[in-house]
N, C-alpha and C positions, 0 to 999 in steps of 0.2 A: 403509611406515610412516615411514623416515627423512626421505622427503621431507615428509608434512605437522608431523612435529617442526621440522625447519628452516624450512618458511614461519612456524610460528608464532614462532621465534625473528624473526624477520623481522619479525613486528604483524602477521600475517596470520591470521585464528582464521574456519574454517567457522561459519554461523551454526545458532544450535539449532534444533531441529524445531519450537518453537513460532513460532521466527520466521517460519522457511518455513512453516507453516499460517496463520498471517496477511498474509503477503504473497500469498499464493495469494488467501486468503480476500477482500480487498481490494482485488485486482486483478481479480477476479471481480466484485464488486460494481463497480469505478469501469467495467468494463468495459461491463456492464450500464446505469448512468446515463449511461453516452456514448453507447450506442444510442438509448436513451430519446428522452435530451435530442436529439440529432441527430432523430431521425424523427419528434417533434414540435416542431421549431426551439424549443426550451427552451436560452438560452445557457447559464441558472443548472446545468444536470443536466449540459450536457456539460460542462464545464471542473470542476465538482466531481468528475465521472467521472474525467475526465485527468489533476488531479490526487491520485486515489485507487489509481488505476494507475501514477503517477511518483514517489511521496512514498517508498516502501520503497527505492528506490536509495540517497533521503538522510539513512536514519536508521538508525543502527547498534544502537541498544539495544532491546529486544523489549518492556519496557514503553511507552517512547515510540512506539512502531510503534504499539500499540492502542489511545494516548492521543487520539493524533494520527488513526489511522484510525476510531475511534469520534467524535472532534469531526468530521467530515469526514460520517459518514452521518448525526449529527444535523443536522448541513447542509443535508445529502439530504434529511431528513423536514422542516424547519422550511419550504423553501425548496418543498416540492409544495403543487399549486394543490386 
């Protein structure tokens, strides 16, 4: 326990469980529209996949994770044929 008090002296803070269940959740989905997209040469579904799968490394707050990964699957819907 002393050592996760010192990281967070540090700036280092475990993220909440809501963030890990939408990073999961997100990376699940971009996962899925990179198959998609790949197995039906769709560029628009893989690269919206990739980047639904790489976006939770660069976003540290849990509302922006769902702001961000919610514009991203209406992407997804706006962008199928």
């Amino acid at each position: 326990m002393d050592e996760l008090k010192t990281l967070e002296s540090l700036g280092f803070a475990l993220p909440s469980p809501a963030y890990l269940a939408g990073a999961l959740l997100f990376g699940i989905i971009g996962y899925a529209a990179y198959r998609y997209g790949k197995k039906a040469s769709l560029g628009g579904f893989k690269w919206i996949g990739v980047a639904l799968m790489l976006y939770p490394y660069a976003i540290s707050e849990t509302w922006q994770l769902y702001a961000v990964g919610a514009g991203l699957c209406v992407g997804l819907y706006a962008y199928r044929k």
